[in-house]
C-alpha positions as CSV (number, residue, x, y, z in Angstrom):
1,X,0.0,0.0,0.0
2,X,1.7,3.4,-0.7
3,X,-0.4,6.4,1.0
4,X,0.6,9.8,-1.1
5,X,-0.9,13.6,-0.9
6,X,-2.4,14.2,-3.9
7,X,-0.5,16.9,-5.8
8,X,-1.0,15.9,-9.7
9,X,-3.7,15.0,-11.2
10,X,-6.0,16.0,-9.2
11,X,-8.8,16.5,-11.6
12,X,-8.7,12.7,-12.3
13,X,-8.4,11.9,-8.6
14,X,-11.0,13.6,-7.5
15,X,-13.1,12.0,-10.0
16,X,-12.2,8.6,-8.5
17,X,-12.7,10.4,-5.2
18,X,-16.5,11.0,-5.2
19,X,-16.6,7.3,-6.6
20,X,-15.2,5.9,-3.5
21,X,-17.4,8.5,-1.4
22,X,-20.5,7.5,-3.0
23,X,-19.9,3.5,-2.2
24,X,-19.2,3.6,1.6
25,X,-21.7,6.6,1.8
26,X,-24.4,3.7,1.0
27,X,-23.1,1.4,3.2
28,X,-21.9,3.5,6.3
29,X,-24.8,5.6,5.8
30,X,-28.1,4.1,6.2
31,X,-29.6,7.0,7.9
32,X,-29.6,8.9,4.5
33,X,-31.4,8.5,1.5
34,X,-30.3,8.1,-1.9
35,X,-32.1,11.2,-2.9
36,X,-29.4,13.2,0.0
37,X,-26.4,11.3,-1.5
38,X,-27.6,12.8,-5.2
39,X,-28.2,16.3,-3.5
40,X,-24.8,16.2,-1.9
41,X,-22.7,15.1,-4.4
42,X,-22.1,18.0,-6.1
43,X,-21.0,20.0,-2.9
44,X,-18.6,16.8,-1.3
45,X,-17.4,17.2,-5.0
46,X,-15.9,20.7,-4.4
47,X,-15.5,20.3,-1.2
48,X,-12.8,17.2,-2.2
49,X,-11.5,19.5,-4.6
50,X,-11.0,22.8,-2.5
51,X,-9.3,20.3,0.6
52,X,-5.9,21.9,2.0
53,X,-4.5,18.6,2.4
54,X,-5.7,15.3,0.5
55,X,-4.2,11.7,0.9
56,X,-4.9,8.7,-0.9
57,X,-3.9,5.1,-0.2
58,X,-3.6,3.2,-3.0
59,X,-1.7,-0.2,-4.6
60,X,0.9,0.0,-6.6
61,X,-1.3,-0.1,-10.0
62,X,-2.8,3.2,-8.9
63,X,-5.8,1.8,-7.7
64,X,-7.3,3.9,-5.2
65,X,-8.1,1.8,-1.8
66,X,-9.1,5.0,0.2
67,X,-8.8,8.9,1.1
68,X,-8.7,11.0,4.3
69,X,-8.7,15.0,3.8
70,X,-7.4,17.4,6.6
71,X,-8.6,21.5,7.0
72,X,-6.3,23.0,9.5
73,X,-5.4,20.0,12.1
74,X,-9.1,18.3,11.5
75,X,-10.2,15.7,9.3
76,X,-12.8,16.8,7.0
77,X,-13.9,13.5,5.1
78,X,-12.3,9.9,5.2
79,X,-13.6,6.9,3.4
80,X,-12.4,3.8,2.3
81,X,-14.0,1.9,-0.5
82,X,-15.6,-1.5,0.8
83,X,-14.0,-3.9,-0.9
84,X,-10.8,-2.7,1.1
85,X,-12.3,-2.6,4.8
86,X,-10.6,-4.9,7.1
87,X,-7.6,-4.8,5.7
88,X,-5.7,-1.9,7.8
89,X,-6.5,0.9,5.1
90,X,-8.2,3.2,7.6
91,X,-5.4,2.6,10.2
92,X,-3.1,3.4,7.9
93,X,-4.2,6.3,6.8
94,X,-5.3,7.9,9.7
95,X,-2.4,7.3,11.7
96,X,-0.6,8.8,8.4
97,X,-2.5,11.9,9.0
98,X,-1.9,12.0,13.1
99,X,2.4,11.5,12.1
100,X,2.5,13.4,9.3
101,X,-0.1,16.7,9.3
102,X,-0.9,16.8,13.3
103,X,-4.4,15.9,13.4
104,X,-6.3,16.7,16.4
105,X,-10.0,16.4,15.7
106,X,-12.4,15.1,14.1
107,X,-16.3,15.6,13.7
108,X,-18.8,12.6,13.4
109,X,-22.2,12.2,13.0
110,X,-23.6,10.5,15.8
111,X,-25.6,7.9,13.9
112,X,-22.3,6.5,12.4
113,X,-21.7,3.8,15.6
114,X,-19.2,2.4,13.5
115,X,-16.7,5.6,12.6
116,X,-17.5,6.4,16.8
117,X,-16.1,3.2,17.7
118,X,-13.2,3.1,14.9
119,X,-12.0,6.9,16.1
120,X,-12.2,5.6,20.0
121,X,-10.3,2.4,19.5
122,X,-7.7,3.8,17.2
123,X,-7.5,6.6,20.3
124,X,-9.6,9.8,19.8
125,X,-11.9,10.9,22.5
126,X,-15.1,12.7,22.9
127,X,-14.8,16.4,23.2
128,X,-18.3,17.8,22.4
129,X,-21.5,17.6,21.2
130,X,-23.4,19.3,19.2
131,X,-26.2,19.9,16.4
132,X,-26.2,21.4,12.8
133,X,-28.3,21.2,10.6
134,X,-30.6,18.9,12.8
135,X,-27.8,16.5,13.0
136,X,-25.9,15.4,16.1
137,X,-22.4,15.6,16.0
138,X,-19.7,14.6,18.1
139,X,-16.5,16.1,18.3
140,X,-13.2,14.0,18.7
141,X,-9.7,15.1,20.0
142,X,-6.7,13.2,19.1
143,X,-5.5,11.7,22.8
144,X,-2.8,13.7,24.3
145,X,0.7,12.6,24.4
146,X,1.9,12.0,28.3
């Protein structure tokens, strides 16, 4: 597995991207409909392009496994295409992103048990809750070194 930051072809990446966003969205996601995946597509789209820092994990024919991107110390979206769960991608990555670009926090909706849970094991704590848009969210900090 080589995990990059996307600096070239980005256009192209991004396209794979919202590919890989769209498949675990649907399976992570069962608390939204397919109607608010089409609606947000186009905005998770711009988003993915407009990231400050974007990495991708992929194999060594360029297939994309997964991507985690980071805004000033926080991690904005991370998904992993299915096919690749269970096989250390996520740890990978994220503890890439902790090493390399100082991550401290993360934001998750509270309906995703399963992102909760990965974030606590892997050693992120609840900070805060709160709602936006009608959605609860809880707020993760990075554990602090001793």
């Amino acid at each position: 597995m080589i995990l990059e930051k996307v600096t070239a072809n980005k256009k192209l990446i991004v396209e794979n991207l919202i590919l890989i966003w769209e498949d675990a969205v649907r399976k992570t996601h069962s608390f939204l409909k397919e109607e608010n995946i089409e609606k947000l597509r186009p905005l998770v789209k711009l988003a993915i392009k407009n990231m400050q820092t974007l990495i991708i994990a992929k194999q060594k024919d360029d297939t994309i496994m997964g991507f985690i991107a980071l805004e000033n110390k926080k991690i904005e979206m991370f998904f992993i295409k299915p096919e690749y769960w269970k096989l250390g991608v996520d740890k990978a990555l994220l503890l890439f992103a902790v090493e390399n670009y100082d991550v401290m926090w993360v934001d998750v909706n509270k309906q995703n048990v399963k992102a909760l849970k990965f974030y606590e094991n892997m050693g992120f704590t609840v900070f805060s809750c709160f709602k936006t848009n009608n959605t609860a969210i809880v707020r993760m900090k990075w554990k602090e070194e001793k």
